[in-house]
Backbone as JSON, one array per atom type, in Angstrom:
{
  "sequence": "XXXXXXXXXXXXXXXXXXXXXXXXXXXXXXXXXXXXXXXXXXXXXXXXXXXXXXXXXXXXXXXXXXXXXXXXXXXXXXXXXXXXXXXXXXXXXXXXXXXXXXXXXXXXXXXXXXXXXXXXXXXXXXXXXXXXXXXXXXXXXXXXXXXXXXXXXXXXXXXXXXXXXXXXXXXXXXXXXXXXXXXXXXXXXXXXXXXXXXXXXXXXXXXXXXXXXXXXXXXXXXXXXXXXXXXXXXXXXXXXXXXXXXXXXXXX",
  "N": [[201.7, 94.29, 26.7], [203.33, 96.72, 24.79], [203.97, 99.06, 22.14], [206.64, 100.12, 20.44], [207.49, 103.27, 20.38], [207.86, 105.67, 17.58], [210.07, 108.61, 16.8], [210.13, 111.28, 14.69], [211.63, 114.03, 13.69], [209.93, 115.38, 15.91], [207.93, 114.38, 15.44], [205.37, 112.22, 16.79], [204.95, 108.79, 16.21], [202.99, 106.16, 16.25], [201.46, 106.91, 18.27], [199.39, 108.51, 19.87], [196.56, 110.58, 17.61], [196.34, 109.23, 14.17], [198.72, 109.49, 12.13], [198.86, 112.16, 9.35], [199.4, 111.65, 6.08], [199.92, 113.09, 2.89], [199.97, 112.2, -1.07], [201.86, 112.78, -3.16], [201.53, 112.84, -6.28], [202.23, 113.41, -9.1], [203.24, 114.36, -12.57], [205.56, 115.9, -13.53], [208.05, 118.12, -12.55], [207.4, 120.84, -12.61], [204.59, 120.51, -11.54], [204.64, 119.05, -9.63], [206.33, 120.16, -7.3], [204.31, 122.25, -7.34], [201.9, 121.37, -6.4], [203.12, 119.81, -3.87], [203.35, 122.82, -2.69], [200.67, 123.12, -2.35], [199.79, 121.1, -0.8], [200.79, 121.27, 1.36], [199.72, 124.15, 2.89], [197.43, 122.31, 4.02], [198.29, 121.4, 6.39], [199.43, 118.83, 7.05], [200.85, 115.83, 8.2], [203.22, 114.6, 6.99], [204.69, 114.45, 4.08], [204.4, 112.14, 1.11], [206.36, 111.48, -1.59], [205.5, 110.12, -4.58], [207.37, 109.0, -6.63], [207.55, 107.23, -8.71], [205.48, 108.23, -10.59], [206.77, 110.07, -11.82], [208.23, 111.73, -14.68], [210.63, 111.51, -15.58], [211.6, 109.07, -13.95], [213.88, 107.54, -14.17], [215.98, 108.57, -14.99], [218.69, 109.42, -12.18], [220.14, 111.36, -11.61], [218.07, 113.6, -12.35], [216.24, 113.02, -10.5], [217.49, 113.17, -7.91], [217.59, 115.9, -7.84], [215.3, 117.12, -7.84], [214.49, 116.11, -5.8], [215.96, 117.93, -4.34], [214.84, 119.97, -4.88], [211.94, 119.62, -3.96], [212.17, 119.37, -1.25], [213.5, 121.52, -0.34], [211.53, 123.25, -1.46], [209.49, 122.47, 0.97], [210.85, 122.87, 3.3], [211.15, 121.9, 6.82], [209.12, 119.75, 6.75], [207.99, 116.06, 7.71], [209.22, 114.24, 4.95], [208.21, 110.85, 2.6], [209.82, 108.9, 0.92], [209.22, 107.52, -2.0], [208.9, 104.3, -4.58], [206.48, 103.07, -6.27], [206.38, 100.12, -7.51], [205.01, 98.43, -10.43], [204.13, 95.83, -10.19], [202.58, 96.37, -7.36], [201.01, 97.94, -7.44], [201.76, 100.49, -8.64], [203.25, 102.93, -10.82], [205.52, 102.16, -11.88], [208.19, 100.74, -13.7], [210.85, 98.4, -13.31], [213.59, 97.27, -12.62], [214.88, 95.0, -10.5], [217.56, 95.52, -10.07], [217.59, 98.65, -10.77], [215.68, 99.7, -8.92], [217.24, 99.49, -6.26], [219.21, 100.4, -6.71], [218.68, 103.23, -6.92], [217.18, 103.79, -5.25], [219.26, 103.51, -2.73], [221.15, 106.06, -3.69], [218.99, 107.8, -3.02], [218.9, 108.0, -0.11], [221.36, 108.35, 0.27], [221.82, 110.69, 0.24], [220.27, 111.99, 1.43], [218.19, 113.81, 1.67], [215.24, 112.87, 2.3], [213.28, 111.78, 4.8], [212.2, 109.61, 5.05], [212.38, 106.33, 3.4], [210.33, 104.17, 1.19], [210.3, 100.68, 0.75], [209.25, 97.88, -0.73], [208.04, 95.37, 0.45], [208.63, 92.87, -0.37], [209.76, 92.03, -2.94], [212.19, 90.99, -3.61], [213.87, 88.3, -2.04], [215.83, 89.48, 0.82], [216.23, 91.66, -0.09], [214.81, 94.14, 1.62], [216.17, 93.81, 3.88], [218.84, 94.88, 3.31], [218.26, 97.12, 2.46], [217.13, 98.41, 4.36], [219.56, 98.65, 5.99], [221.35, 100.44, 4.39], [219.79, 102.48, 4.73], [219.68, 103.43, 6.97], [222.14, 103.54, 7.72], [222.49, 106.0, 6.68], [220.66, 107.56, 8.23], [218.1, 107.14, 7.47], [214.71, 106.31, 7.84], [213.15, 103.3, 7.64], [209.54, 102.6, 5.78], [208.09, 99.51, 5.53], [206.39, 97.82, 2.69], [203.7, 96.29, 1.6], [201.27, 95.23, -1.06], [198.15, 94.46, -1.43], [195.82, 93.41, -4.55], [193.33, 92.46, -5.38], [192.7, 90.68, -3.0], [191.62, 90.05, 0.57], [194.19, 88.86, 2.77], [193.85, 86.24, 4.88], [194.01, 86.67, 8.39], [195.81, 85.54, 10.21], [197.96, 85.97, 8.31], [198.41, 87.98, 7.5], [199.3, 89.2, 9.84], [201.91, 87.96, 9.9], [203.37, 88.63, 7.72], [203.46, 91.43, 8.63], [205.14, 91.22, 11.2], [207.15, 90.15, 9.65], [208.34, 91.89, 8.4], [209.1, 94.11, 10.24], [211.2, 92.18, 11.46], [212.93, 92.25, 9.27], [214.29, 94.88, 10.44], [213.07, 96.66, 9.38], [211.42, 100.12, 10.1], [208.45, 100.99, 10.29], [206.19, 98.73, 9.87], [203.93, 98.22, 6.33], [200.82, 97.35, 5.4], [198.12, 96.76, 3.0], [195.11, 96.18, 1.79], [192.81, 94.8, -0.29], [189.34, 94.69, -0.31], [186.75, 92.3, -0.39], [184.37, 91.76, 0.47], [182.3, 92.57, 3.74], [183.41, 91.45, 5.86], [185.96, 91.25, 5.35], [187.26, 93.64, 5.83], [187.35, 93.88, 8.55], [188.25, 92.04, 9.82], [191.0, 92.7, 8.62], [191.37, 94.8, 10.57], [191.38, 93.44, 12.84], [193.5, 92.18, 12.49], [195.56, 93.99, 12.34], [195.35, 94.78, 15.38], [196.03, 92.45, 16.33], [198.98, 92.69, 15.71], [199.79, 94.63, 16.67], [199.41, 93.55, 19.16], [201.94, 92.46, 20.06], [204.47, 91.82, 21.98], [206.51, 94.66, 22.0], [206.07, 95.59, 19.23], [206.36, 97.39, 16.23], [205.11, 100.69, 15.59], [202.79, 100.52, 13.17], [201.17, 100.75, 9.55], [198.35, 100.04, 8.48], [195.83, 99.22, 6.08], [192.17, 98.8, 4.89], [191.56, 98.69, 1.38], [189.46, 100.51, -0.97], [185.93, 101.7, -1.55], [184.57, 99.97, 0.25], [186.25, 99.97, 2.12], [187.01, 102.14, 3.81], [186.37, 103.3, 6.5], [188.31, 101.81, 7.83], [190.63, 103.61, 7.25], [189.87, 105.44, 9.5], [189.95, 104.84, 11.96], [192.26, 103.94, 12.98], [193.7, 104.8, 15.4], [192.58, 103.16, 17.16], [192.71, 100.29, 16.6], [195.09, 100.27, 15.92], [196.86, 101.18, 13.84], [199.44, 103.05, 12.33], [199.31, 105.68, 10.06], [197.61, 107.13, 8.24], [196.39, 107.85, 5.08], [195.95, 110.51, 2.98], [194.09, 112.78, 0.78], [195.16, 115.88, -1.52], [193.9, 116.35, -3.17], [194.72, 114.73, -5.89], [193.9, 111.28, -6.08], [196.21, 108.53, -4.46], [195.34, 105.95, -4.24], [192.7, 103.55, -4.28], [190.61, 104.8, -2.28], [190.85, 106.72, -0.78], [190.7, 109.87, 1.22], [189.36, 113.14, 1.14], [192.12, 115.33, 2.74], [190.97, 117.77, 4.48], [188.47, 116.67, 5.55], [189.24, 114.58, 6.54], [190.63, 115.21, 8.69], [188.74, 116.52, 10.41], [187.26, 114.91, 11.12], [189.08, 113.15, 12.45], [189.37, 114.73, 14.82], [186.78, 114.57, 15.91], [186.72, 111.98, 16.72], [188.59, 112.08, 18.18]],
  "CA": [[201.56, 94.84, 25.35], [203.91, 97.9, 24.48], [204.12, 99.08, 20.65], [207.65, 101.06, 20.72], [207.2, 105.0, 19.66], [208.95, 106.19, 16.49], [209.83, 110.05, 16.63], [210.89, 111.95, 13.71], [211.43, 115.44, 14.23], [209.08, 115.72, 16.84], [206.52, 114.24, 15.35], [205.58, 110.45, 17.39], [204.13, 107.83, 14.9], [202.4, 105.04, 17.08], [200.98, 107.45, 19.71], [197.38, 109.66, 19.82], [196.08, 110.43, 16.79], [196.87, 109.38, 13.49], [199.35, 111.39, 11.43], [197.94, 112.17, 8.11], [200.09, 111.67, 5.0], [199.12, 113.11, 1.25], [201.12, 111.62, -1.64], [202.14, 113.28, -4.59], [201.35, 111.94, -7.65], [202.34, 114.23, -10.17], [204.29, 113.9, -13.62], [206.85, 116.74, -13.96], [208.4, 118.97, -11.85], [206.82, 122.71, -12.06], [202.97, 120.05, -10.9], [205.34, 118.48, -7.97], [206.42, 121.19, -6.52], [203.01, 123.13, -7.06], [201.05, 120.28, -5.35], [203.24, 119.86, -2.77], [202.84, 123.81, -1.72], [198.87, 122.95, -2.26], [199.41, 120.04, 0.45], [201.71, 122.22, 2.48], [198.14, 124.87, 3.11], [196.4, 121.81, 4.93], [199.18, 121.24, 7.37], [199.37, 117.42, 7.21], [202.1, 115.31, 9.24], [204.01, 114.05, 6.25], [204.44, 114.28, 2.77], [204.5, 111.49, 0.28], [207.12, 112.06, -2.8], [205.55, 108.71, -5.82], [208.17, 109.1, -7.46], [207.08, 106.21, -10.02], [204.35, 109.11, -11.51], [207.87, 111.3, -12.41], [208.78, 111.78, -15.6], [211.9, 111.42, -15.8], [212.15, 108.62, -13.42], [215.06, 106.37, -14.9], [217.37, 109.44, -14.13], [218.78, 109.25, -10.75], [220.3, 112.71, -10.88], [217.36, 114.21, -12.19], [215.27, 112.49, -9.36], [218.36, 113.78, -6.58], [218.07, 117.41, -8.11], [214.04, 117.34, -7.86], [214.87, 116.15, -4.27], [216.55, 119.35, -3.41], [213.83, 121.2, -5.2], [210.73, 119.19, -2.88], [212.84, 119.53, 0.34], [213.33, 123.75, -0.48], [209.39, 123.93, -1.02], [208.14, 121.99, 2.13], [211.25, 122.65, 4.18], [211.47, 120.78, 7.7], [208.31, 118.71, 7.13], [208.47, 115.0, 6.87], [209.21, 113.63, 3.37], [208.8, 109.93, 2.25], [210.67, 108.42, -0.79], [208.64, 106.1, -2.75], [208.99, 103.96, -5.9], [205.58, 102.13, -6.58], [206.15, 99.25, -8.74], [203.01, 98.25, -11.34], [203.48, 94.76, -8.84], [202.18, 96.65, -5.87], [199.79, 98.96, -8.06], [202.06, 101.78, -9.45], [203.35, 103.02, -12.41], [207.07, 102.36, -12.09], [208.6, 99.29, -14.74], [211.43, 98.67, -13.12], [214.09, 95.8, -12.39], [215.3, 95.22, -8.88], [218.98, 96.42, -9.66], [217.56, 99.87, -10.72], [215.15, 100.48, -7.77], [218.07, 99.08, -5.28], [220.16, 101.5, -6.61], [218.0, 104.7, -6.76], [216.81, 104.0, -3.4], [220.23, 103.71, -1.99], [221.36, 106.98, -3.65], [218.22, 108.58, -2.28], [219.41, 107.6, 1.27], [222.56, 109.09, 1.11], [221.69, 112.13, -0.18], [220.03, 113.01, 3.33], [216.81, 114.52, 1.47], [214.21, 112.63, 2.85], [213.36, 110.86, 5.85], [211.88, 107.7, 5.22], [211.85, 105.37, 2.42], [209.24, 103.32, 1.18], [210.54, 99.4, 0.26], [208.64, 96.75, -1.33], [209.19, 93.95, 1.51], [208.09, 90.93, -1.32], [210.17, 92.52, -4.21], [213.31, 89.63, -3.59], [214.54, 87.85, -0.75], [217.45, 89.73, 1.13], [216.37, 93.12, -0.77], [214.3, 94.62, 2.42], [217.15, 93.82, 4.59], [220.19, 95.48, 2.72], [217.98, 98.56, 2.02], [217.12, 98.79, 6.04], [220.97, 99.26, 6.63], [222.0, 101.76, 3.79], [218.49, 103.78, 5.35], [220.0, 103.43, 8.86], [223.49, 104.24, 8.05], [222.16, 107.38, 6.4], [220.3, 108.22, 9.35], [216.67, 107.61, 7.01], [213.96, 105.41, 8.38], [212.1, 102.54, 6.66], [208.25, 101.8, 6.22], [208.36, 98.59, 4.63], [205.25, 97.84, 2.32], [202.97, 95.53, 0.88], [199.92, 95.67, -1.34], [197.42, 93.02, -2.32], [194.52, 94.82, -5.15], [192.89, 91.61, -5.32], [192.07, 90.15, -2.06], [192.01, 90.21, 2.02], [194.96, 87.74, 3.25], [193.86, 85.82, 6.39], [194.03, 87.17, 9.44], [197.43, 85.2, 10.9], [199.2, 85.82, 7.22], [198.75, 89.84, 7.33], [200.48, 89.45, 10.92], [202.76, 86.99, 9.61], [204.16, 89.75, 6.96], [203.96, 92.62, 9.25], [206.04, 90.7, 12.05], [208.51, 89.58, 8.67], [208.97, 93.66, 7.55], [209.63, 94.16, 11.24], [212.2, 91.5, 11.83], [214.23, 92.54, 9.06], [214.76, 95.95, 10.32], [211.77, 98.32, 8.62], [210.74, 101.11, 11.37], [207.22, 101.34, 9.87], [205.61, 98.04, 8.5], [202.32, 99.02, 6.07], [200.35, 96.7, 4.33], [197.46, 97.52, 2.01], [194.47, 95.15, 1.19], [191.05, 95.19, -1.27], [188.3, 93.94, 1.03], [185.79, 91.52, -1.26], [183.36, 91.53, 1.6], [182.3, 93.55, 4.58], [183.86, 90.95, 6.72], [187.47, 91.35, 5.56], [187.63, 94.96, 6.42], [187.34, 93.31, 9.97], [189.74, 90.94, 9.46], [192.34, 93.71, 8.39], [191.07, 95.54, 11.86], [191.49, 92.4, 14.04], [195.26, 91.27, 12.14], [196.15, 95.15, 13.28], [194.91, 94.71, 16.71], [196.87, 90.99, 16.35], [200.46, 92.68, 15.16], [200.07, 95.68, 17.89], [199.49, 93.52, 20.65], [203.07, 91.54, 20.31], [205.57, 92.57, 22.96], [207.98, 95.21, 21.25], [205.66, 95.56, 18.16], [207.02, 98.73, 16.04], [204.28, 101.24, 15.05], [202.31, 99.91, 11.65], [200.34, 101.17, 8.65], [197.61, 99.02, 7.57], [194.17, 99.99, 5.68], [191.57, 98.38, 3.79], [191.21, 99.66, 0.46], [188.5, 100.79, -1.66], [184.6, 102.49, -0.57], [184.21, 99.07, 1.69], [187.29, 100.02, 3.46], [187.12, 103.41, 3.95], [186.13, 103.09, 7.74], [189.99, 101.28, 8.32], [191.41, 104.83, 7.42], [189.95, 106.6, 10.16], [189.83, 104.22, 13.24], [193.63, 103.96, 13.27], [194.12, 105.1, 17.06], [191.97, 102.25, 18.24], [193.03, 99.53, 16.36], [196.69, 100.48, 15.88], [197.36, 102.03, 12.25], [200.19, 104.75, 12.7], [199.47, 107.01, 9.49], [196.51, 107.4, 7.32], [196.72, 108.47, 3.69], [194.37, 111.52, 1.88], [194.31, 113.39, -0.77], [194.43, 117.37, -1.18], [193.63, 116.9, -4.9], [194.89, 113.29, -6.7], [194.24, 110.19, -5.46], [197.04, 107.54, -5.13], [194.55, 104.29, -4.06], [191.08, 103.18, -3.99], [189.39, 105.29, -0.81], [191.6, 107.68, -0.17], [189.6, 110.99, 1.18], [190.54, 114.46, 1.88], [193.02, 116.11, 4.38], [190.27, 118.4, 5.43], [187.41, 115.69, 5.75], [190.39, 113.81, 7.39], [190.93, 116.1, 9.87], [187.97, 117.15, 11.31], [186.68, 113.2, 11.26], [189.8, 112.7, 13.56], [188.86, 115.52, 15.66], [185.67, 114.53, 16.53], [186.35, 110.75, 17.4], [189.18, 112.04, 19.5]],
  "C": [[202.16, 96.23, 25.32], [204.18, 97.92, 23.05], [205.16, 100.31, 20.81], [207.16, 102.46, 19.58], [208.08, 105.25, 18.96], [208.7, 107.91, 16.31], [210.28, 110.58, 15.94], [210.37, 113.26, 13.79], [209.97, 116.21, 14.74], [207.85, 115.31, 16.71], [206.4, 112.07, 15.99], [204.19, 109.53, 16.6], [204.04, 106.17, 15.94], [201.97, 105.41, 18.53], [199.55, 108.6, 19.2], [197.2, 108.98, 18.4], [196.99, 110.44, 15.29], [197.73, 109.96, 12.43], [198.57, 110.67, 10.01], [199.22, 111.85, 7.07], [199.53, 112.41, 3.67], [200.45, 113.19, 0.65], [200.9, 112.15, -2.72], [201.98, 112.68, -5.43], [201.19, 112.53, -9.22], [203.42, 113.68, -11.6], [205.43, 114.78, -13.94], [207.33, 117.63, -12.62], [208.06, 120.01, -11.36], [205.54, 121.64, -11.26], [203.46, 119.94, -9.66], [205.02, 118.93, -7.34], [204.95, 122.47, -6.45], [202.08, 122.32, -6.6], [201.66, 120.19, -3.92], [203.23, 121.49, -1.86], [200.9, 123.54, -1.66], [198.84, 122.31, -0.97], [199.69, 120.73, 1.52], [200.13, 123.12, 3.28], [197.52, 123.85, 4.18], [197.17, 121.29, 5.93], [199.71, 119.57, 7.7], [201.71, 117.14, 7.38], [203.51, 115.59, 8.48], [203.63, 113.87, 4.76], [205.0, 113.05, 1.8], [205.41, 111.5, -1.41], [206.71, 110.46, -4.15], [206.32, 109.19, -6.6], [208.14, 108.26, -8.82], [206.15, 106.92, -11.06], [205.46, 110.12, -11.94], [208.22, 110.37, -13.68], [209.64, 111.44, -16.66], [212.77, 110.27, -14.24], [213.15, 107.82, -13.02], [216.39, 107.56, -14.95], [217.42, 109.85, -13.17], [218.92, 110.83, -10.54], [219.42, 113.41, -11.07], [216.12, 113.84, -10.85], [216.0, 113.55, -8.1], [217.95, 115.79, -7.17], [216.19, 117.74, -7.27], [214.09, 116.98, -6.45], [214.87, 117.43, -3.55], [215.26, 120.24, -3.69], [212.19, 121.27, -3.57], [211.6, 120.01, -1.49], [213.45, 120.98, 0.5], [212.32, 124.0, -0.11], [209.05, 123.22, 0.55], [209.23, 122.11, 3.67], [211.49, 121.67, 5.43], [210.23, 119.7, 7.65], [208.8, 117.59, 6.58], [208.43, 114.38, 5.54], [209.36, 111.89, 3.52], [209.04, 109.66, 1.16], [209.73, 107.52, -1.17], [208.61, 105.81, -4.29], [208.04, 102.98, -5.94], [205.67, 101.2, -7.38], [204.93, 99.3, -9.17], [202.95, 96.94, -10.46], [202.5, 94.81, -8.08], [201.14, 97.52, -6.65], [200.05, 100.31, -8.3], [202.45, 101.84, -10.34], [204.66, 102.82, -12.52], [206.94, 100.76, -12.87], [209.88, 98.91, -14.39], [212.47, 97.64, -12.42], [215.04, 96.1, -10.79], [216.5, 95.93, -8.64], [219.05, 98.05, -9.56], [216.63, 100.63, -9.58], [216.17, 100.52, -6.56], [218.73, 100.22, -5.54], [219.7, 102.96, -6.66], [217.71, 104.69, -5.61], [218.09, 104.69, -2.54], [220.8, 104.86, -2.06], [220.55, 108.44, -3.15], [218.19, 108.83, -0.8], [220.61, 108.24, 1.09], [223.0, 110.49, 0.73], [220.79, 112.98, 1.03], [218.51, 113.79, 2.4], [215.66, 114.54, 2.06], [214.5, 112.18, 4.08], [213.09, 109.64, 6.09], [211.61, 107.69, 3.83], [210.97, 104.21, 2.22], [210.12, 101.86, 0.76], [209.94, 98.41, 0.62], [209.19, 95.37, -0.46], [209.32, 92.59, 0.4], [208.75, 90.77, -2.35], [211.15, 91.19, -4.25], [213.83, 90.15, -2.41], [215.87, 88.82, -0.61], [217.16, 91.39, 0.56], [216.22, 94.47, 0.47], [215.48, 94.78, 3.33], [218.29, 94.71, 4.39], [219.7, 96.98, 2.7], [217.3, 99.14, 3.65], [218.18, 99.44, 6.24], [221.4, 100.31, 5.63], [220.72, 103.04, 4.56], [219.55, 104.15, 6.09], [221.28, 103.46, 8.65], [223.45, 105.0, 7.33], [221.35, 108.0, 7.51], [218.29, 108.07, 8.79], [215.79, 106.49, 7.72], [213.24, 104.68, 7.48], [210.64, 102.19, 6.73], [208.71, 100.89, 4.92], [206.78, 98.21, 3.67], [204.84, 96.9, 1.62], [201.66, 95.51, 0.43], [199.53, 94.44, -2.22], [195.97, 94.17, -2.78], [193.57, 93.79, -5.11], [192.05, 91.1, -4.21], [192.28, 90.81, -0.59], [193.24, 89.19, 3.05], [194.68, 87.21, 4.46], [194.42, 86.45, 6.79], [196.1, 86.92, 9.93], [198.63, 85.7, 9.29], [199.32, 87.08, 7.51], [199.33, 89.66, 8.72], [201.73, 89.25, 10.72], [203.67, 88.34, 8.73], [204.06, 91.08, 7.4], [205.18, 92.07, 10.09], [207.24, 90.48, 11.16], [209.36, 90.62, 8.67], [209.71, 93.98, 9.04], [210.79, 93.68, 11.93], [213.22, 91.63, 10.76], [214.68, 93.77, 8.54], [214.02, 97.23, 10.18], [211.61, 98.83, 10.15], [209.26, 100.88, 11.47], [206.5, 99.61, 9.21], [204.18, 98.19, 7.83], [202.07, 97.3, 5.29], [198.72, 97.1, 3.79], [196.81, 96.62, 1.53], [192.77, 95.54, 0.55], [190.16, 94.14, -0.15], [187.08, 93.22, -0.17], [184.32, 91.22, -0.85], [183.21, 92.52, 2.91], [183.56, 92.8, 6.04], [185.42, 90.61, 6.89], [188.26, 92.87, 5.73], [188.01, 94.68, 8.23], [188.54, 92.44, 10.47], [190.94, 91.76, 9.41], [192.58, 94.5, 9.93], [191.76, 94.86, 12.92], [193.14, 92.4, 13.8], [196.11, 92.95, 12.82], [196.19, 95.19, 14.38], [196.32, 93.51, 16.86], [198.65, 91.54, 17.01], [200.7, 93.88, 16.38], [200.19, 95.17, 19.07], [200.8, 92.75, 20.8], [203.68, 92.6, 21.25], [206.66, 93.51, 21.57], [207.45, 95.41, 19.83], [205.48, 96.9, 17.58], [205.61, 99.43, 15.61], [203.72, 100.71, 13.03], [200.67, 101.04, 11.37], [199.95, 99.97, 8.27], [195.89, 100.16, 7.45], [194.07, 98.79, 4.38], [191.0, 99.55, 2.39], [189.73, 99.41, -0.19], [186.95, 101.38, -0.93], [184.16, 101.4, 0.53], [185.05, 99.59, 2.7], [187.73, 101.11, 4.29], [187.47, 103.84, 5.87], [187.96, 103.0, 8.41], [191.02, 102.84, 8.6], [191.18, 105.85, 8.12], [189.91, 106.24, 11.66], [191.07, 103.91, 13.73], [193.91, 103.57, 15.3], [193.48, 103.96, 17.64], [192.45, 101.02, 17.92], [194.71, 99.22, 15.93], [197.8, 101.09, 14.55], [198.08, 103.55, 12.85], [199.94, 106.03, 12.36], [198.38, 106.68, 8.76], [197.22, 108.45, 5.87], [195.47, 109.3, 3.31], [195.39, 112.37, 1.62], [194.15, 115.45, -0.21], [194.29, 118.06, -2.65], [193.31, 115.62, -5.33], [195.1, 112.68, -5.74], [195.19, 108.98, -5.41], [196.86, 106.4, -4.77], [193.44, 104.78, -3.72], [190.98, 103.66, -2.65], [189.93, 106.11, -0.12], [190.39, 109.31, 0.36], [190.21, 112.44, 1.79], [190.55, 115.03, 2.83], [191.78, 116.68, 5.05], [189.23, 117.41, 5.93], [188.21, 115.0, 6.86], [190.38, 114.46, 8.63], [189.96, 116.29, 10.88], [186.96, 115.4, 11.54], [187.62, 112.78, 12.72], [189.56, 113.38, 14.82], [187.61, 115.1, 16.47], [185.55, 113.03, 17.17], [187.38, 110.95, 18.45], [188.72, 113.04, 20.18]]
}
């Protein structure tokens, strides 16, 4: 059992303790950029850019300009790109040709470092948007979110092992627990997808106050990055950086 180490500027995502993430979820520009110096204060791994809660998200260049602006304020820390569809449980409306193509121009604009893509969005989409990442030099977590239910055990492997085989760095997936006993289930299918030979670092968490637990046991069961808040929440059970922090502290 080896789970290969992903290092982005210096920071290693599938080793100790979990890196933290907090995700922006603002609507204009001056909030953005004044949230993300708020997040900046609690020192966390990697910052989150939802770009689906902007404004003005149906213009690319105003998205690329607001780029340069984020990646001024937070300097060398990590940035990821993300476009939440309302599918997956965000606010973007948005047809596959226009996320394909904002993505791709967000990749070769060198801003960020990793992009988020919707592995379930259409066949062949995950794949194509692996290689424009990776011949920009950006990295992919690939993602999936069920608000509804817990997917058996072998299926949530089944679609981490998929995001993995075509290409993603990162695969996450994201499930509502209906019971105490599919928070367990989400625990075990992590344990499952970590123990394959060659199995890339993964994000998984159960959502909502059942699942809370999932987002802080990471290191044992194999979750790379944990998500909290250092204000707005952007899913059911998210909790904050500082709570975050000193929770991780004390189980490691």
């Amino acid at each position: 059992m080896k789970t290969d180490v992903l290092v982005v500027k210096g920071v290693q995502f599938g080793a100790d303790v979990p890196k933290i993430c907090v995700p922006i979820v603002e609507r204009n520009r001056e909030t953005i950029l004044a949230y993300a110096e708020k997040a900046l204060e609690q020192k966390p791994d990697l910052l989150e850019l939802r770009i689906d809660w902007y404004e003005s998200l149906y213009n690319v260049e105003s998205v690329i300009s607001l780029l340069k602006d984020v990646r001024e304020t937070i300097g060398e820390t990590i940035l990821l790109f993300t476009i939440r569809t309302k599918q997956e449980g965000g606010e973007a409306d948005i047809t596959v040709e226009e996320y394909e193509t904002l993505c791709a121009r967000v990749c070769e604009s060198g801003l960020v470092d990793f992009i988020d893509v919707e592995a379930f969005m259409e066949d062949g989409l995950l794949e194509r948007m692996c290689k424009v990442a990776h011949d920009n030099g950006i990295y992919v977590i690939a993602s999936n979110h069920d608000f509804e239910k817990t997917p058996e055990e072998s299926e949530i492997v089944r679609r981490l092992t998929y995001m993995e085989k075509q290409g993603a760095d990162i695969p996450k997936i994201a499930v509502m627990p209906t019971k105490e006993r599919d928070v367990l289930m989400l625990l075990s299918a992590t344990l499952g997808y970590k123990e394959q030979d060659g199995s890339k670092p993964v994000i998984t968490m159960s959502m909502g106050k059942m699942g809370v637990v999932s987002r802080l046991c990471g290191e044992i069961f194999g979750s790379a990055v944990t998500f909290a808040t250092a204000g707005k929440v952007s899913a059911p059970g998210q909790i904050a950086i500082e709570e975050m922090k000193s929770i991780f502290n004390v189980l490691h």
